[in-house]
C-alpha positions, -999 to +999 in steps of 0.1 A: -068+077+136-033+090+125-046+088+085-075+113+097-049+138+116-031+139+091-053+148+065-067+178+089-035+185+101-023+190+067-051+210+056-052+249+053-074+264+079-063+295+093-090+314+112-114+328+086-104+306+060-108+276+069-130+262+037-107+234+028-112+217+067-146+223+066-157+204+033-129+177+049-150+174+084-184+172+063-176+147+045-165+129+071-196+132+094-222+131+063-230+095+069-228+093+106-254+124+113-291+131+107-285+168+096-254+190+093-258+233+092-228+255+081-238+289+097-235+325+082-197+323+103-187+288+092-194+269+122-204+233+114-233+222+135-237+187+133-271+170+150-267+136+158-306+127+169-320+101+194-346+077+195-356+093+229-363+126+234-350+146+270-315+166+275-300+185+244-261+180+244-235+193+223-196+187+219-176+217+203-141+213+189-118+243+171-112+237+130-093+270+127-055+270+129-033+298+135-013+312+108-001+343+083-015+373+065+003+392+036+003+427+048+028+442+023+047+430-007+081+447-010+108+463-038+128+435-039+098+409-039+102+398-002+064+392+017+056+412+051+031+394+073+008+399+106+000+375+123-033+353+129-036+341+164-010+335+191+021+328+179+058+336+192+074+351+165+109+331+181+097+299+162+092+315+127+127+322+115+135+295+085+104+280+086+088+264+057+050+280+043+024+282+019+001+304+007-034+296+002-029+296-037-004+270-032+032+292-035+061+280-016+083+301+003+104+301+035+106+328+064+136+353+066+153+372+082+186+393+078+218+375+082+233+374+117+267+390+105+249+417+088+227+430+122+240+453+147+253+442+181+218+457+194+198+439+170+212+404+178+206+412+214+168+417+206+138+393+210+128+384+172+103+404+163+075+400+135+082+430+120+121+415+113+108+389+096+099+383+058+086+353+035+109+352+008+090+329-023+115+334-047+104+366-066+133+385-086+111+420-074+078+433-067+062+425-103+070+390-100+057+384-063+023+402-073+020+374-097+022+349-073+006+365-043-013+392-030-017+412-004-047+402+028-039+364+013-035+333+042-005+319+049+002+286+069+031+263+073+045+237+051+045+210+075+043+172+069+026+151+093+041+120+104+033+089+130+064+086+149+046+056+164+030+059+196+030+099+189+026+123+164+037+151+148+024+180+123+016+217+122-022+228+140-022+198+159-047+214+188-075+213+160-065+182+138-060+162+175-100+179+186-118+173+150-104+138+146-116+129+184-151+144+176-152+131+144-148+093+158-175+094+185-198+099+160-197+061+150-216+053+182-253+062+192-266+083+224-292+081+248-294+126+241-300+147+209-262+155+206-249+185+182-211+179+175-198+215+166-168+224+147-159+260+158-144+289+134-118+313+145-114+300+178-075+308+180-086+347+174-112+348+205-132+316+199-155+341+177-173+312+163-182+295+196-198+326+205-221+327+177-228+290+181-236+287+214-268+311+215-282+291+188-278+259+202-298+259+233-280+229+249-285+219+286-249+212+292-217+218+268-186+201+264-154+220+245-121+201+233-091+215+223-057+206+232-034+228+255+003+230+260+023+207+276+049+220+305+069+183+298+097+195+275+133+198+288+143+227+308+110+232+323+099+228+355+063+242+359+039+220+368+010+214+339-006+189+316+022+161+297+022+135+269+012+102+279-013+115+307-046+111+288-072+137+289-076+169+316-108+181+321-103+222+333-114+241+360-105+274+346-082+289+315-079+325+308-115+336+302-135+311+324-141+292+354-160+255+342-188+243+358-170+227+390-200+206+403-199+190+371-165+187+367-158+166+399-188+149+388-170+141+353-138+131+369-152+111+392-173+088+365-140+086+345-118+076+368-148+047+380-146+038+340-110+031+336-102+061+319-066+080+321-079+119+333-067+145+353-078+178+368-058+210+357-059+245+353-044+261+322-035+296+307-047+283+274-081+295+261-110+272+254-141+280+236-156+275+276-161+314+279-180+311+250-205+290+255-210+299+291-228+330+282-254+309+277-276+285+304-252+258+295-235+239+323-196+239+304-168+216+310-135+216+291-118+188+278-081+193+270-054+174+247-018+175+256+002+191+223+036+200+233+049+227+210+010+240+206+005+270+179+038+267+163+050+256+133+053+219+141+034+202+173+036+167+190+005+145+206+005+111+218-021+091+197-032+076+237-039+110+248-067+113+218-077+081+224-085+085+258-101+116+250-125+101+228-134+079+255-142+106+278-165+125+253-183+092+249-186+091+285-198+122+289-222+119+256-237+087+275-236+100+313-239+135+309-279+134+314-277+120+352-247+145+361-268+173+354 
């Protein structure tokens, strides 16, 4: 499992480009599915047949990651940037990233001594900040990068044993859960769908879901944890298996279901919980359609930043679940 995180994790997939994670995934799933559709947005829709034919389910998990765009190259050679998805512009300062033509570069930001009293008393903002990529002026970082080009960060992945660590961990932990329940067979025609641009308003799951036609849905992605020091709130932590969600920020799951879901786990021996979170799943999404939906969710402390942590149990148990689900899903419904 960790040699398949890491390779996604380490991959470049910001939302709309995420080309280099797709052709990973496919590869991946080539030999374990009967047919596999890249749609006009990206999406991979992967059909996974059976030898009966009755309920039509489907298991949908993010490939995108969120990350940088060039949005000006200045004077001195320095990078401006927007950003791609939700990201607290607090955690860029010093961080290492990479273009998507391969150039190295680190994010500034002017010297503490050099700001004024009122600066260093203000929240970092994104338009404080710079990638500097070694460029003696503005000639010599056009030759290196451009403007509208991706940016994500330049973060290793390692297996600090029972856990994990690596940049876009709430996809690589999601694909790589997906990816493995494909070894085994289902009693239901079962698409596994790896969603585009999810972390910019899960636009692929949109498109996806109308085409599908599934009788019930089930989204993974991993949400943040409330376990770190210093924080009291109540929420989902590392070591606590899987939650399946009753609502996020756009949508209130199929509860019937849900309890229904739980309740089968928790018979089967395996580690879940019921939460609520104010991340967004790809839920909304697939709701518009006659879909009964149920989230899955993934601890990931430190989610959408430049360096995350999951507990390799948590995916595990995860994996479980979607089997579960895969296997039981057609009496719950």
């Amino acid at each position: 499992m960790a040699d398949l995180m890491k390779r996604i994790s380490e991959g470049f997939s910001v939302s709309g480009a995420e080309d280099d994670v797709r052709r990973l995934i496919i590869n991946e799933i080539k030999d374990k599915t009967d047919e596999i559709t890249v749609d006009t947005m990206g999406n991979v829709i992967a059909l996974k047949k059976s030898k009966t034919r009755g309920k039509t389910v489907a298991a949908t998990a993010p490939m995108d990651e969120v990350g940088l765009i060039i949005s000006e190259i200045t004077d001195k050679g320095y990078l401006k940037f927007k950003l791609v998805g939700n990201i607290d512009a607090r955690k860029l300062v010093s961080k290492r990233v990479i273009t998507r033509g391969g150039v190295k570069g680190v994010i500034g930001m002017k010297a503490v001594h050099l700001r004024t009293k009122s600066e260093r008393e203000t929240v970092t903002k994104t338009k404080d900040l710079f990638i500097d990529i070694g460029a003696k002026d503005k000639g010599d970082a056009e030759k290196r990068a451009h403007l509208g080009e991706y940016v994500t960060f330049d973060t290793e992945f390692a297996d600090l044993g029972g856990r994990v660590k690596g940049k876009a961990l709430e996809r690589s932990a999601a694909c790589a859960a997906l990816i493995n329940v494909l070894d085994d067979e289902y009693p239901y025609d079962f698409y596994a769908v790896f969603t585009v641009q999810h972390e910019v308003g899960s636009r692929g799951a949109a498109t996806v879901s109308h085409r599908l036609n599934a009788d019930a849905v089930l989204t993974v992605t991993a949400a943040e944890t409330t376990d770190m020091y210093g924080c009291e709130a109540q929420g989902l932590k590392l070591g606590d298996g899987v939650t399946v969600s009753l609502r996020d920020m756009r949508v209130i799951n199929d509860r019937d279901l849900a309890e229904k879901l739980l309740n089968t786990a928790h018979e089967n021996g395996i580690q879940v919980n019921r939460g609520i979170t104010s991340d967004l799943t790809d839920g909304a999404a697939a709701q518009l359609t006659d879909a009964r939906v149920v989230s899955a969710l993934i601890p990931c402390r430190y989610a959408r930043s430049p360096v995350s942590i999951a507990d390799k149990g948590d995916i595990e148990e995860t994996e479980k679940f979607i089997k579960l689900y895969l296997n039981k899903i057609g009496e719950l419904i």
